[in-house]
C-alpha positions, 0 to 999 in steps of 0.5 A, a space after each residue: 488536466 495536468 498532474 490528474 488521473 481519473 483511473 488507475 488505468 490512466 496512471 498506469 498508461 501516463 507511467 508506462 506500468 502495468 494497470 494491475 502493477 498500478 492498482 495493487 500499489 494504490 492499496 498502499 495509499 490506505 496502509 495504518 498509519 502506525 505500520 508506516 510508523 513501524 516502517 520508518 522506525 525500522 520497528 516493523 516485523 522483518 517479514 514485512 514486506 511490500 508483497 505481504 502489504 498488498 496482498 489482500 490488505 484489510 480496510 481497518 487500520 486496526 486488522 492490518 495492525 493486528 495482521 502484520 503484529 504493530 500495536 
């Protein structure tokens, strides 16, 4: 099907990517809405980086908050 996936693996080799390169942006796509906010603000700390977003990123919306210092 057309504009479907069903693995990372399958969108990494669609994209010409790497599997792993792949799987740590999709962590992205459960990233706070306030620290996107923050980001798109340009309110977020300077340090924020995509490196620190997708490095052990955890589940709760408030822990990121707290982790990456938006409130």
């Amino acid at each position: 099907m057309k504009g479907k996936a069903h693995s990372l693996d399958e969108i990494a080799e669609r994209e010409n990517l790497a599997e792993r390169y792949v799987r740590r942006l999709a962590a992205l796509a459960f990233l706070s809405p306030k620290v996107i906010r923050a980001i798109i603000d340009e309110t977020a700390p300077s340090d924020l980086t995509v490196t620190n977003l997708t490095q052990a990123l955890p589940h709760s919306w408030a822990m990121q908050e707290q982790m990456f210092g938006v409130y």
